[in-house]
Structures are given as structure tokens and as C-alpha cells.
C-alpha angles and dihedrals in degrees: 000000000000121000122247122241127255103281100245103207083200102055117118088227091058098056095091087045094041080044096059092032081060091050095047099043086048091050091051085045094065096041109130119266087259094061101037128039110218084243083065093037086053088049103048088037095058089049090054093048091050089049102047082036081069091023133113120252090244097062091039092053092057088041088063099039086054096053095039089093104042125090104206104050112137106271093225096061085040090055087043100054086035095062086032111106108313092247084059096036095044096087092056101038088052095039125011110102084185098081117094144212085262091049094042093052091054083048096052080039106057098019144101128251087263092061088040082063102039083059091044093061090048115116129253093008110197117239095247090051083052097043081053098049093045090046090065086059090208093147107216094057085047093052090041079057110050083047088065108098086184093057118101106219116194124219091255088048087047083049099051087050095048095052091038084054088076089076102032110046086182096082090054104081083041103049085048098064088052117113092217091058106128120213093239082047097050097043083050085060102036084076087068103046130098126242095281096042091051085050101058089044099065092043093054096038112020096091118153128253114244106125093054097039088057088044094058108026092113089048096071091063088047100046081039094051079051093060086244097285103159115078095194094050085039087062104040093046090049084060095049094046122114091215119069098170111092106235102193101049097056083069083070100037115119082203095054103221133013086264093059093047093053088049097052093047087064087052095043104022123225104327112170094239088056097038092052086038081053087053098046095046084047094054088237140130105254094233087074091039079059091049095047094052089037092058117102102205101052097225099117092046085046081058087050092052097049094041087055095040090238113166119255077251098069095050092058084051095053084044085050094050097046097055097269148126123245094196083058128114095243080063104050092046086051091056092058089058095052085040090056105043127074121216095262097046082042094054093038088062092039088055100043091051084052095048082051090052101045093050097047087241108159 
């Protein structure tokens, strides 16, 4: 009798065999735990990746269809059909409930934008497969994302977006909509957005402070009666205050009051001795009095105005002042935001931005 030949995996004459051996493999594969013990299901699973590693697409692509719906298929073959060519990974990465945070990292990982965004569609992400997809900023696959009600964000992954956000506008009316979404987070974003997304910002974050404002109220004589010393207890105290003018500035003040230094900025424009006059009457760091002239729309300087009681007349004298028109758009639309706060959520928003600003947080 004579012997058989080596058997060539790569022989033309072999692909309806290697075809049915795949079947079958596959078949054995996806046998229930009390037919098959995991050593079996290893075994059997190592000969099926050797055979699709030398095998068609064609064959490949069936393979994966086949294991898409089972729940115990050896994670290594499933890694290796879900970074293959996205026609032949799609199955797995839109159905199989098998794959893990470890599997779905390699596959971030090796594959192409379309898997980024078949993982991104998948149902209840973990935090650490989000952070990875968001960490590639292909924008698609980040707006897929935040579009994912099932996805867990953490707080780093919330950060990236939002500061991403500054170059591409169009995360913003999606990441606000997020539940993770952090106040400190919301009012950094808030500098990027554009008048309806603010908007929806400061009706969904600027809340008053009463709670805390009760709760502390006979800390201000104690931290007083301590000269203040303590720089920690001095800024948080300065949030949770019901004042925001600064008293005791306005002694030294060659305008008199805030209202004099605003009128003497539209008769004198924005001249650095008014503008850093304007911050300290304010009670606020001059970066975000810089901010606040620098931007173009008015609403944060309208949330100035109403934190420090100042009059609808003093923020067209600080409009004046700056170049601009007071019959314009930006301020009407700047006039809807002091007309919808009141003084503690405006304060609330003025004092976080300058928290944010203290502290270097971007």
C-alpha cells in the first residue's frame, strides 16, 4: 500500500476539504461546556486558528460569522477574525458578547477606523475600552461614542473630549448631554461652544449655593478670627460666599466703585490698568478678566454683571468699551444669559471659572 503525501494546507485541491475541516472545527468549537471541557475547546481552538491563519477570506469570513453567536469560542481565534479585514471582523465586533475588555483593547489597538467604530456601537463599553477609543481622536469613532448611552466614560476620558472639544465644536452638544459630565468639566467647555450650547450649559450647571452657604456660615467668623491662614479654607470659602464684590478694594479704587470702572473703560476702552481695576473690584483672578474681554459673544461678562449685581447699563459700557455694538446679536444674545440667571447661579459659574483658572485647570 502505497503511503499518502504530506497533506499541503495550501494546495488548490485541499480548499473544499479545508472548507468542511473549518465547519466542522468551528461546529466542535461552540459545543456547550458539558460536552466539551475548555482543554478540548483550547485544542480544537488552536487547530482552527492555524487553518483560517493559511486560510481564504472567504473561508475566514464564514468562520467568523459562525462564531459571532457563541459565547464560548477561544478568545485568541475570536481576536484574530475580529482585527482581520473589517468585511470578515464585522460579525464579531456587532455580536459577539464573548469578546472582552482585554480582546477589545488588541482590537482598538490593531485595527482600522471602521473596527474603532464597530466597538464603539457595542453596548455597556467599560471605561478603560472608551478611554482607548477616545484616546485615538478620530472623530467619528468619539462622537459614536458619546452617542452610546450604554458606554461608561471616566472622568480622564470626559477631560480629553472636553479639551479636544476646542477643535472640534462638534463634541460639544453631544458630551453635554452626557451624564458623566462634571460641573468643572461643563463650565471648561462652555468657553468653546457656541450661544445654544452655552446655553444649555448654564441651565443644566449653574445651581445656587444654599446648602452650602447655611452649612458654613459660622465658618466665615472662625476662619476670620484665624486671620485667614489657611489658603485651602480662604478659596473655598471665597466659592461658597454670598458676596462676590470685593469690599474692601473698592477703599483704594481710583473709579470708586465697579460701576465707575466699567464707565470709564467705554470712555477710555480697555486699557490694562482698568481692565485689572474691573478683576479686582470683581473679586476675580485677572486670567479670566482676560477671557472674559477676549471673548467675542458677551455671555461670560453678562455672568459677571449679574454675579456682581451690576445694572444691564454697565455691561454695554464694558461692550462699548471693548469695540463692539450693543444693538448686535452677540448682545442680545448676551442679554438672555443675564436675563436667565439669577445672582447665585451666576455666581456659582463666575466662581467655578475662576477656581479653573486659579488652579491652571484647562
Amino acid at each position: 500500500m502505497a503511503h499518502a503525501e504530506p497533506f499541503d494546507l495550501d494546495q488548490p485541491v485541499t480548499s473544499r476539504a479545508r472548507a468542511v475541516l473549518a465547519r466542522r472545527l468551528a461546529d466542535i468549537v461552540g459545543l456547550p461546556t458539558s460536552r466539551l471541557t475548555p482543554r478540548e475547546r483550547w485544542i480544537v481552538g488552536d487547530l482552527l486558528h492555524d487553518l483560517l491563519r493559511q486560510g481564504d477570506e472567504q473561508l475566514r469570513k464564514r468562520v467568523a460569522q459562525r462564531l459571532a453567536g457563541l459565547n464560548e469560542a477561544p478568545h485568541r481565534l475570536l481576536r484574530m477574525l475580529a482585527v482581520d479585514k473589517f468585511e470578515i471582523a464585522e460579525p464579531i465586533l456587532e455580536e459577539c458578547m464573548a469578546l472582552t475588555d482585554f480582546d477589545m483593547l488588541e482590537i482598538v489597538q490593531g485595527g482600522t477606523v471602521d473596527h474603532r467604530l464597530a466597538i464603539a456601537r457595542r453596548e455597556n463599553l467599560s471605561e478603560t475600552v472608551a478611554a482607548a477609543l477616545a484616546a485615538y481622536g478620530e472623530v467619528a469613532v468619539v462622537k459614536r461614542l458619546l452617542k452610546n448611552k450604554t458606554a461608561l466614560l471616566a472622568a480622564p476620558t470626559i477631560d480629553h473630549v472636553v479639551a479636544a472639544a476646542r477643535e472640534e465644536p462638534s463634541y460639544a452638544p453631544l458630551i453635554i448631554r452626557r451624564g458623566e459630565l462634571r460641573p468643572a468639566q461643563a463650565f471648561r467647555l462652555f468657553w468653546g461652544c457656541d450661544h445654544e450650547n452655552r446655553l444649555e450649559i448654564l441651565e443644566r450647571f449653574a445651581v445656587d449655593r444654599t446648602i452650602l452657604i447655611d452649612a458654613s456660615e459660622d465658618i466665615f467668623p472662625m476662619a476670620r478670627a484665624e486671620g485667614w491662614s489657611d489658603p485651602l479654607v480662604r478659596r473655598i470659602l471665597r466659592y461658597i460666599d454670598r458676596r462676590q464684590r470685593n469690599r474692601e478694594a473698592v477703599t483704594l479704587s481710583p473709579f470708586d466703585s465697579l460701576e465707575g470702572a466699567l464707565e470709564a473703560m467705554r470712555v477710555a476702552g480697555p486699557r490694562q490698568d482698568i481692565i485689572s481695576e474691573v478683576a479686582t473690584l470683581s473679586g476675580i483672578d485677572i486670567g479670566l478678566m482676560r477671557k472674559l474681554v477676549d471673548d467675542m459673544s458677551g455671555e461670560p461678562f453678562a455672568v459677571l454683571c449679574k454675579a456682581t449685581g451690576l445694572k444691564w447699563p454697565s455691561f454695554e459700557a464694558f461692550w462699548v468699551g471693548v469695540g463692539r455694538q450693543t444693538d448686535s446679536v452677540q448682545a442680545e444674545q448676551a442679554r438672555h444669559v443675564y436675563a436667565m440667571l439669577s445672582v447665585e447661579k451666576a455666581q456659582t459659574v463666575l466662581r467655578y471659572w475662576n477656581l479653573s483658572t486659579e488652579t491652571g485647570a484647562h
